[in-house]
N, C-alpha and C positions, 0 to 999 in steps of 0.2 A: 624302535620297533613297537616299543607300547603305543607310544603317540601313534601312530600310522594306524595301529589297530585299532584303536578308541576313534579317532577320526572315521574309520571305515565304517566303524558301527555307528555312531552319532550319523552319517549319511545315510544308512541303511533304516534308520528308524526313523530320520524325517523325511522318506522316501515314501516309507510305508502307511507315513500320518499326514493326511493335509487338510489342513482348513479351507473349506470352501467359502465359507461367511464370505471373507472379505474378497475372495478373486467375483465372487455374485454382486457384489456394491460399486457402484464403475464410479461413485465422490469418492472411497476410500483408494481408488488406483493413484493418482497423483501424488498421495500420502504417503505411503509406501514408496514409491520410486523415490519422492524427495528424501527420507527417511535415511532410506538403502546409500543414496549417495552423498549424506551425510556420513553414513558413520559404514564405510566400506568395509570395516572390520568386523562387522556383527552379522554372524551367518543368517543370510536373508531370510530363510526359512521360520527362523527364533524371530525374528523381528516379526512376519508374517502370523505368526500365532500368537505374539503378544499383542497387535492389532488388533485378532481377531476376536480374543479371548475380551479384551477392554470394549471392543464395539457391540460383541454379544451384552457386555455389564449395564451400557449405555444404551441401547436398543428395549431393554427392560426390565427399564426402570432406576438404574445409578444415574445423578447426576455428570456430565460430557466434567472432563477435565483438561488444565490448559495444558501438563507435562506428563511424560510416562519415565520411568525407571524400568530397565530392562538388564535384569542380570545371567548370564550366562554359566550356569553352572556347571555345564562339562569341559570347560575349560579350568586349565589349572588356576590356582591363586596366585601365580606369579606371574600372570598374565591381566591385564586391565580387563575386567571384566563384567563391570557397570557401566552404562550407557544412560543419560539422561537428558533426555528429547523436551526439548519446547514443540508443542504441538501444533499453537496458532501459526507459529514464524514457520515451521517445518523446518529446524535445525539441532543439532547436537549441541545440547551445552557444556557436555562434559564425559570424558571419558576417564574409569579410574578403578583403582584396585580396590576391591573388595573381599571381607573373610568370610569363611564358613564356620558352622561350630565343629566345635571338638570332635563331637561323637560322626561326624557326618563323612570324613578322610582326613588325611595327610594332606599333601597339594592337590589330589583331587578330591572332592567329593564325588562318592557316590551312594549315601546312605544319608535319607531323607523323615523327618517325622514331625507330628504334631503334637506327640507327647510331652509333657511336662516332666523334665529333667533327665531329659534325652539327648542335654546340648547337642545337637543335631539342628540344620537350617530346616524351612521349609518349600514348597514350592508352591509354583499355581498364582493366584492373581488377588493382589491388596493393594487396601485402599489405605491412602495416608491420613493421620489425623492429627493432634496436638502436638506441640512442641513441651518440653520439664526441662530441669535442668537437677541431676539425677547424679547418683555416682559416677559417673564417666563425662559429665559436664554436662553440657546441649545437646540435649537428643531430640527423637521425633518416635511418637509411638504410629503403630498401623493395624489395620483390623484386616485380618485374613480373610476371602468373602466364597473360598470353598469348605464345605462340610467334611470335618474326617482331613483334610489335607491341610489347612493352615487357619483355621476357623478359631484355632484358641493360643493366636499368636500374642493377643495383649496380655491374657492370664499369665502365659507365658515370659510375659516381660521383652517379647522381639521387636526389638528396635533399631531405627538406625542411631549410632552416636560412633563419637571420635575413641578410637582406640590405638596405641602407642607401636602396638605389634602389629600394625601395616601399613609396614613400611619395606621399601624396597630395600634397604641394606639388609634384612631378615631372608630372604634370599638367596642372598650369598651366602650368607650364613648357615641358613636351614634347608637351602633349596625348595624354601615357601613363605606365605608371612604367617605371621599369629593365625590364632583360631579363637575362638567368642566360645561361647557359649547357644551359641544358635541365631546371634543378630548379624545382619548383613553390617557390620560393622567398617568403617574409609577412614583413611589419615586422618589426623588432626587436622593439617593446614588446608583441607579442603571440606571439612566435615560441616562449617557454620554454609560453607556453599551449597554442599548437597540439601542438607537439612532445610534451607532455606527457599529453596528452587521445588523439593517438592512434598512442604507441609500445606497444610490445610485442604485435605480432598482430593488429593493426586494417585494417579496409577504407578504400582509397581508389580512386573512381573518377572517370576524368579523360571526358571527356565531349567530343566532337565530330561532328559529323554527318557522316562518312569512309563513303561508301555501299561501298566494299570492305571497310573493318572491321565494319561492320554487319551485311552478309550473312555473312563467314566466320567471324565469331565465337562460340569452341566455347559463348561465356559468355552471349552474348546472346541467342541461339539455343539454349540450355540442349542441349547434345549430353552427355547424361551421361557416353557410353565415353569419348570423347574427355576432357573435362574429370576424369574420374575419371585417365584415361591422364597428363595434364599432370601433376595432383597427386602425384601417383605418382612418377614420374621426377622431379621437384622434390624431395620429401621424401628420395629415394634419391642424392640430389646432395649434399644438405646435411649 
């Protein structure tokens, strides 16, 4: 009965939110349809606004990227729920479990932050950057590129790397997998894949139905001055 009701509202709120960016762009329809029937598991809607959200980035002023990362955060953690898209080919390269942090739920999340020592994930739309190889082995750091929503995710240490506690026998066990401390953290035996598919410059969008990130966001709501403004002061930082 939970599930049904979470499902109800998770429709009800991207019912209530749509991006128009990309249904106005008739190069990005083909995208999207290849996308959708790649990975038929990823509610289209999520897909649709992680598009829209990367093509506002890329429209002004981010350099185009060749892959996207698309995580689904109102689904549970024992459910696959990282998607990562080759963009050129228009194909799914991978589909796979991912954690939240601690502070964020149990097998769901649904308590989001950009604070430092919140262990809490974040949402919204980042870019990827370097690869270290750091306490947890080979990771990949990423710079959050909304204000106030995930803007001080490298301070913060969020990153993707390999972690031990997600893994499907945790599951069974917990009726969920591990939890981080706020990194989108994936298996070990996929971790050199992911990491590797999308370092140096790639999209990743983390995905939850946050009806105040919804409406304020420069990205979602494609505000070009604003968005052109972030990237700006970003690139003038670095």
């Amino acid at each position: 009965m939970t599930r049904l009701i979470r499902s109800l509202w998770l429709a009800a709120s991207l019912a209530a939110f749509s991006s128009p960016l990309l249904a106005s762009t008739p190069s990005a329809a083909p995208l999207i349809d290849s996308l959708a029937k790649a990975a038929p598991t990823l509610n289209h809607e999520v897909l649709r606004h992680a598009l829209a959200a990367m093509q506002c980035a890329v429209n002004n002023g981010s350099a185009p990227a060749d892959r996207l990362a698309v995580i689904d955060f109102s689904l549970p953690s024992s459910e696959r729920r990282l998607w990562v898209f080759d963009l050129k080919r228009k194909t799914l390269l991978l589909r796979e479990l991912v954690a939240h942090g601690q502070g964020s739920g149990e097998n769901f999340a649904t308590s989001f932050s950009n604070r430092e020592g919140s262990h809490q994930s974040s949402i919204g739309l980042f870019r990827t950057s370097e690869t270290y190889h750091g306490q947890h082995g080979y990771s990949l750091r990423m710079d959050g590129l909304e204000p106030g929503i995930n803007d001080r995710a490298r301070e913060r240490a969020i990153v993707i790397h390999p972690a031990n506690y997600v893994d499907p026998a945790w599951v069974k066990r917990h009726g969920r997998i591990g939890r981080s401390h706020g990194c989108p953290a994936v298996r070990p035996e996929v971790a050199r894949m992911v990491i590797d598919n999308l370092k140096g410059g790639q999209f990743m969008f983390s995905w939850y139905p946050d009806r105040k990130w919804m409406q304020s966001s420069a990205y979602l709501n494609c505000k070009p001055q604003r968005v052109a403004a972030i990237l700006a002061s970003r690139d003038s930082d670095s």
